[in-house]
N, C-alpha and C positions, 0 to 999 in steps of 0.2 A: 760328516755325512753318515746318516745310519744305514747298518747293515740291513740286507733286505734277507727273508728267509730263502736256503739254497739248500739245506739239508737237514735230514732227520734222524732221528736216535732212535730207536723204537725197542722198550721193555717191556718184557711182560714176563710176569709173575716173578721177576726179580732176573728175568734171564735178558742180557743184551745180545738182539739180536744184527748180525752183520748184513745191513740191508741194502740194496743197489737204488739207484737215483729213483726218484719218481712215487715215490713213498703218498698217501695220501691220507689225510686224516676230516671225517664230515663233523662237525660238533653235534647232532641231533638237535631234538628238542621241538619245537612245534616249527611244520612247514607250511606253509600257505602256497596255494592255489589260485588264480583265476576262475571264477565261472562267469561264462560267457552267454549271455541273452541275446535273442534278434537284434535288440538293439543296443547292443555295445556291453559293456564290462558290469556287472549286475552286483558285484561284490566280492568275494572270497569263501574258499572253506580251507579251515585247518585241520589237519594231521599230526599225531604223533609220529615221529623216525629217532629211531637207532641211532646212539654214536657207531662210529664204523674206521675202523686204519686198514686199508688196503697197503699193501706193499709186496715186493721179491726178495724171499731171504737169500743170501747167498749159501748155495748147497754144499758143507763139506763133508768128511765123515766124521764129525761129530754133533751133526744134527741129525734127530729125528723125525722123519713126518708122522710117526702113529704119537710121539712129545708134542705136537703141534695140535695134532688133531683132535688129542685126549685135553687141552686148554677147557678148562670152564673155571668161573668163579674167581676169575684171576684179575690183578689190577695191570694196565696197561700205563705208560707214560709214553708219551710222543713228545720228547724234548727237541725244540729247534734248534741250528745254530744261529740264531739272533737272539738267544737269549729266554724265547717263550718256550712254556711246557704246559700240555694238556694231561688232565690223568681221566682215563674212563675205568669205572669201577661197576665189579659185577661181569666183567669182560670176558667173552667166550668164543673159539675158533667158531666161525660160520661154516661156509662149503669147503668140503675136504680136500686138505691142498694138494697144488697142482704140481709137479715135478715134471721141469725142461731143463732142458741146455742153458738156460738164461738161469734156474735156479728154483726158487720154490714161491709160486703165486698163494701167497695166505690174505684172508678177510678175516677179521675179528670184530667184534661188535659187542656193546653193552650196555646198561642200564640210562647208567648219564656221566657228562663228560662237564671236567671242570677246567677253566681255564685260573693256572696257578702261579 
């Protein structure tokens, strides 16, 4: 039976970070739309979107949030445990991360994502 994916690896710029469950990765690339007429579905429009990995680092003291936030230009890998791994290249911290209790909410996002 194949394994299904449960968990993710998430690097960047060569730094592995220790991330809690729930990790997410969007591929980008062109999204489509619905547009909608009086009389029912009229066709589509496309958009370009962002690759994007959301995730929670887990906070200790030897992470930095101003190291996170300073990210540009960097390559990300989102290796799965079944085996797949995406790399988005060009990759850059988005909004400036968020530090709780639960740990450190970061969004990165890049040019284009390859699945390898």
């Amino acid at each position: 039976m194949s394994q299904v994916f449960g968990r993710a690896f998430i690097t960047v710029a060569g730094k592995r970070y220790n991330t809690k469950e729930g990790a997410s990765l969007k591929f980008g690339g062109i999204s489509r739309e619905a547009v909608i007429g009086d009389s029912g579905v009229a066709g589509h429009q496309e958009k370009i979107e962002a690759p994007q990995v959301d995730c929670t680092i887990i906070h200790t003291a030897n992470i930095s949030l101003k190291e996170i936030q300073a990210i540009k230009d960097a390559t990300i890998s989102f290796d799965t445990d079944n085996g797949k791994s995406f790399v988005i290249t060009d990759a850059f911290n988005g909004p400036a991360p968020e530090l709780s209790r639960d740990g450190i909410k970061a969004s990165f996002y890049g040019s284009q994502c390859e699945e390898v």
